[in-house]
N, C-alpha and C positions, 0 to 999 in steps of 0.2 A: 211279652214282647218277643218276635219272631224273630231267629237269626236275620231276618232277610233285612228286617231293621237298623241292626246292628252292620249292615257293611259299610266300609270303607269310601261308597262312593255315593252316598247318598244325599237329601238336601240336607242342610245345614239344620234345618229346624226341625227336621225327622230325627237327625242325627244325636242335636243336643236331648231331645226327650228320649233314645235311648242312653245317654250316658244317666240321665237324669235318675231313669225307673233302673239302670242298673247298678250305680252309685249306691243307689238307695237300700239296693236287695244286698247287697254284696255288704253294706257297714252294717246289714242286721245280723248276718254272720261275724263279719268281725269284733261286734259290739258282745256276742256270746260267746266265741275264742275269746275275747278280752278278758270277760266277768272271770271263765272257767281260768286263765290264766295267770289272775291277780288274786285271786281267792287268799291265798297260802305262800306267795312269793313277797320278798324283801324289796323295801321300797324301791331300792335301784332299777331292780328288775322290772317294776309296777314303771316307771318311770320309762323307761327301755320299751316295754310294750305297748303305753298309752303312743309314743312316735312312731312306733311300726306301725300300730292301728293308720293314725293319722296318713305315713308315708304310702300305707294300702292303699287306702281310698283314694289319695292321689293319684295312685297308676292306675283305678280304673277306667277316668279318662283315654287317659292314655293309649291304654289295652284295645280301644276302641279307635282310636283316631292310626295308633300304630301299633297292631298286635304285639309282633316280634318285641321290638326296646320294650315297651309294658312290659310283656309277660318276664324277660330278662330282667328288668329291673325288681318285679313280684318273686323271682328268686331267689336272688341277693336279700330280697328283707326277710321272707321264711328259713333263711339259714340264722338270721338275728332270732326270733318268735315265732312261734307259733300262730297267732293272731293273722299273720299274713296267709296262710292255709287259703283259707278263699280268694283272697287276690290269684292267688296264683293258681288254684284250681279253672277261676274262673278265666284265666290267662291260658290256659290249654284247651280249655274247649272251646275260644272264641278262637283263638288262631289255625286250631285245627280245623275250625267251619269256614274260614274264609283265607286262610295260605293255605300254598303248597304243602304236603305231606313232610318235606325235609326240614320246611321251618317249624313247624308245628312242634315234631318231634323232637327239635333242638328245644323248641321249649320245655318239652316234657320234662328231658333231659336235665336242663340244668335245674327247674322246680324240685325233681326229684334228689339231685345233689346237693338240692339248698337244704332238706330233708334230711336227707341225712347227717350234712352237717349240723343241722337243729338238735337230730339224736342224742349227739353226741355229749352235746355240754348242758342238754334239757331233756333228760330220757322221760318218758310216759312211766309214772309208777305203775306197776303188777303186768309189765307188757316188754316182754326182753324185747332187746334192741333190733334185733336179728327180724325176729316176727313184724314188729313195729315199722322198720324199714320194707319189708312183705307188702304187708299191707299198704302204705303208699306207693311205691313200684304200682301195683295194680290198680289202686283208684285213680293214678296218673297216664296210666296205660288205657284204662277202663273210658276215662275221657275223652285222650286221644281217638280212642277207638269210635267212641260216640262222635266228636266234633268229624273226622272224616266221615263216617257214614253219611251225617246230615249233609257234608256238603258235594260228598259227591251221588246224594237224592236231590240235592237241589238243582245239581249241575243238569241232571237227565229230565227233571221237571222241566225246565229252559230248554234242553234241546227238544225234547216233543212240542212243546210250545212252540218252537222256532221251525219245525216241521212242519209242522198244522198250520201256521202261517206261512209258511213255503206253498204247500197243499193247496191252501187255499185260493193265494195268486196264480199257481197254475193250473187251479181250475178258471179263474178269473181269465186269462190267458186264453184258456182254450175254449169259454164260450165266445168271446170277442173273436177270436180265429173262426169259429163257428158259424158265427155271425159275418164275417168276412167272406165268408166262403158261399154263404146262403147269397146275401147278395148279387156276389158275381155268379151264380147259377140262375138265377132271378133276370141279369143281364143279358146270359148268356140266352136264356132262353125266349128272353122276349126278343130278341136281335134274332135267332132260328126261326121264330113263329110269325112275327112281321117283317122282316126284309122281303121275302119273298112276297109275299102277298102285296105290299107296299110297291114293291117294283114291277109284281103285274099290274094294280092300277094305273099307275105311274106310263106304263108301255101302254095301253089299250087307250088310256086317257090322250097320251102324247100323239095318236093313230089319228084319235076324231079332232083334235085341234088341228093337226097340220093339212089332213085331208077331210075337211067337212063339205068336200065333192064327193067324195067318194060313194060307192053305191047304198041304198039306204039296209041294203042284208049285212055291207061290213058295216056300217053304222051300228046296226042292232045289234051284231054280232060281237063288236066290240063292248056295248054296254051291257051285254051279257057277262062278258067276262068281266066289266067292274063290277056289277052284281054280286056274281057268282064268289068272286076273287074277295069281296066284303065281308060276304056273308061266312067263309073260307076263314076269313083273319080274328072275326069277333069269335064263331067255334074255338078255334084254337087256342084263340088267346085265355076264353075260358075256361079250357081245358088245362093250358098252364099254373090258371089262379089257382085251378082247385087243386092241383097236383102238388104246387108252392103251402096250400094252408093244409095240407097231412098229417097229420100229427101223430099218425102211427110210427112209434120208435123202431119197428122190424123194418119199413119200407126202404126200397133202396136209393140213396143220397142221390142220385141222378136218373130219377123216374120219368122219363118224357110224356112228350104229349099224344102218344097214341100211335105216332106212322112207325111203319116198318117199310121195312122193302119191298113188299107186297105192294103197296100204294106208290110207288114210283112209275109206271104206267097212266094214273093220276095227272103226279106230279108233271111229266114231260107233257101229255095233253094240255094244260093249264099252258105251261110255257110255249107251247103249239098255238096254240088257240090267242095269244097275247102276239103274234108276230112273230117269236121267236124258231129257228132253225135249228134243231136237233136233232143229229144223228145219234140212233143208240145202237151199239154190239154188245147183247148180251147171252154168252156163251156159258152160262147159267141154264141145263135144262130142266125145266119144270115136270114134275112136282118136288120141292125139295124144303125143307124146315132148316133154315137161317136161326141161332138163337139168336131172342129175342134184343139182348143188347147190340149186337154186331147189329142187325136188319135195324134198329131207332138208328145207330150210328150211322149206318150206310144212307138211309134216309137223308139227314141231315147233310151229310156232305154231299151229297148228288143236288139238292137244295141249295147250298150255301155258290157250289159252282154253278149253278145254274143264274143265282142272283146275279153274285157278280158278273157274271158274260152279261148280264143286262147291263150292267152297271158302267163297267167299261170299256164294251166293244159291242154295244148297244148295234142291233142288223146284222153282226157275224157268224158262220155257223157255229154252233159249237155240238163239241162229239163226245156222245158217253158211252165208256165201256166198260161191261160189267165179268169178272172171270174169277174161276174160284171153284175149291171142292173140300168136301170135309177133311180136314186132318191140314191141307194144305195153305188156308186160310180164305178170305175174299178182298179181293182186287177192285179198286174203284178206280178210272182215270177219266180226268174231265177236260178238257185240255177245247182252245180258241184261240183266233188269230187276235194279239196281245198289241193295245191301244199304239200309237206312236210317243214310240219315247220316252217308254219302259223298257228300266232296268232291270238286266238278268236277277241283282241281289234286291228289287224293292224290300220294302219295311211291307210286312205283312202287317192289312189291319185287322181289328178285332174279332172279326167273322174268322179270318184264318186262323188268330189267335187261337180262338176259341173249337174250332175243330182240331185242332193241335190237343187243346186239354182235354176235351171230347171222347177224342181216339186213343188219347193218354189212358184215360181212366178206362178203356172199354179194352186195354192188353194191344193196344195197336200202334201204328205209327199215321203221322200227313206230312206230306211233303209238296212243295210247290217252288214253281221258276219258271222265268222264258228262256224256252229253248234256241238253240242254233236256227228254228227252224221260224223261229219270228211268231211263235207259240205260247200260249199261260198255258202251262201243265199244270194240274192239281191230281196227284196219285195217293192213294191212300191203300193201306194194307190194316185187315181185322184179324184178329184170331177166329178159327171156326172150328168147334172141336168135332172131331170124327163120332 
């Protein structure tokens, strides 16, 4: 039977079969202190010892249900007999595995004083007193020293334990954040990859319904760009999927779909060609190498304003300008005459949300509001290292 058995707060049925299996170890020792001590002793004395015995085995209960009173009480009867020896050995080393060090050692303590008061009026023949007393001193020391060891090995058993399941919830933790986080990039980028395209259909679509007079080149013209703009959103979109099932652990946590800055030329045709009015200043001269995360960012946000001025201020111009040099960073401002009846502070929705974390992650900032000047500014700043 394991200490771990033996404590104090276990179930009641565990508990009783440790007192049971310890009871039982404990009176085969005392049942052999008894024999060796009744051998050659006067019947009083036989008498005197067969109740120690008895009152032993009593406090091993005890010793188990309340270490300390046990083992105090297995003191008191070792200063009567010897017979109790085990009682009270066994009373130091349980109390030392499951108390504190100061009561343990109170036990030791008085076990040992009951000892020597045993010496005294029952010495050990061929073993002076002195020596004899030696020798218990140290096998009651000897125990103590064993009962703390085990229980402060037990203690650090339990705290690794209790680490490793710490460990383990916070890896539990951090796949679920993981997973949290894949999602809204999942979001994020299906919102980058079809808004746009969705709201060029959406504009070339709304062209041939309201003017189906109109000449049969913009007719065509127009269904070119849903064509075009279709064929545009299913590319991309599979370009997202596959970039989302990656599974290479080096690749970086926000891998886009393929644009750079380079394809904004592209991108403003597209919204050229869908009806929309865009002025561009870009004071960026060519040839120049954008790194590659800044030019996916810059993409996106020149996109994401572009959406929106379809979205709502649908016919207005809207003006993009592009400005920036190594070392000093790049400048995006997209900015459109701002619907009626917008507020300087709106609630940005998701789309801005999301170039906010965007631009976050990529060392930059976004910022957006209508201006004094009856304007949706959207500005954006990148890091661009020299």
């Amino acid at each position: 039977m394991t200490s771990a058995t033996w404590g104090f707060r276990l179930p009641w049925t565990r508990r009783t079969v440790a007192m049971v299996v310890s009871t039982a170890g404990i009176g085969v020792l005392v049942a052999s202190a008894l024999f060796g001590a009744t051998r050659s002793a006067a019947p009083a004395s036989v008498r005197v010892d067969v109740a120690v015995a008895v009152a032993a085995l009593a406090a091993v209960p005890l010793v188990i249900v309340r270490p300390v009173p046990g083992g105090l009480l297995a003191s008191l009867l070792v200063a009567v007999s010897p017979v109790a020896t085990p009682a009270v050995s066994f009373a130091v080393l349980f109390t030392a595995q499951h108390r504190p060090f100061r009561r343990a050692l109170a036990v030791a303590l008085t076990g040992t004083a009951g000892a020597a008061v045993q010496g005294m009026w029952r010495p050990v023949r061929g073993l002076p007193y002195g020596w004899w007393l030696l020798l218990m001193t140290a096998a009651s020391g000897a125990l103590l020293g064993w009962g703390t060891w085990a229980r402060a090995r037990r203690a650090l058993v339990e705290a690794l334990r209790d680490r490793a399941r710490r460990a383990e919830q916070e890896q539990e933790l951090r796949v679920a954040e993981a997973r949290a986080a894949e999602r809204n990039r999942i979001a994020r980028e299906m919102h980058d990859v079809l808004a746009h395209r969705l709201s060029l259909l959406a504009a070339a679509a709304g062209a041939m319904e309201y003017r189906p007079d109109a000449p049969p080149e913009r007719l065509s013209a127009a269904a070119g760009v849903i064509r075009t703009s279709a064929h545009q959103a299913l590319n991309e979109l599979r370009e997202v999927v596959a970039v989302l099932r990656n599974d290479d652990p080096d690749a970086p946590a926000d891998e886009p779909a393929g644009q750079s800055l380079a394809d904004l030329p592209r991108l403003v045709s597209e919204a050229r060609a869908a009806g929309q009015r865009v002025e561009v200043d870009d004071s960026i001269a060519p040839p120049v190498e954008i790194p590659p995360l800044a030019g996916r960012t810059a993409y996106r946000i020149v996109q994401e304003g572009l959406t929106n001025a379809r979205k709502h201020a649908d016919g207005q111009p809207v003006t993009l300008a592009l400005s920036g040099a190594p070392g000093a960073g790049l400048r995006i401002a997209v900015s459109n005459p701002a619907p009626p009846g917008a507020a300087p502070d709106r609630d940005a929705g998701s789309g801005l949300i999301g170039l906010a974390e965007r631009a976050a992650l990529a060392g930059g900032r976004v910022t957006h509001r209508v201006g004094d000047d009856g304007h949706f500014h959207l500005d954006a700043w990148l890091p661009w290292s020299a």
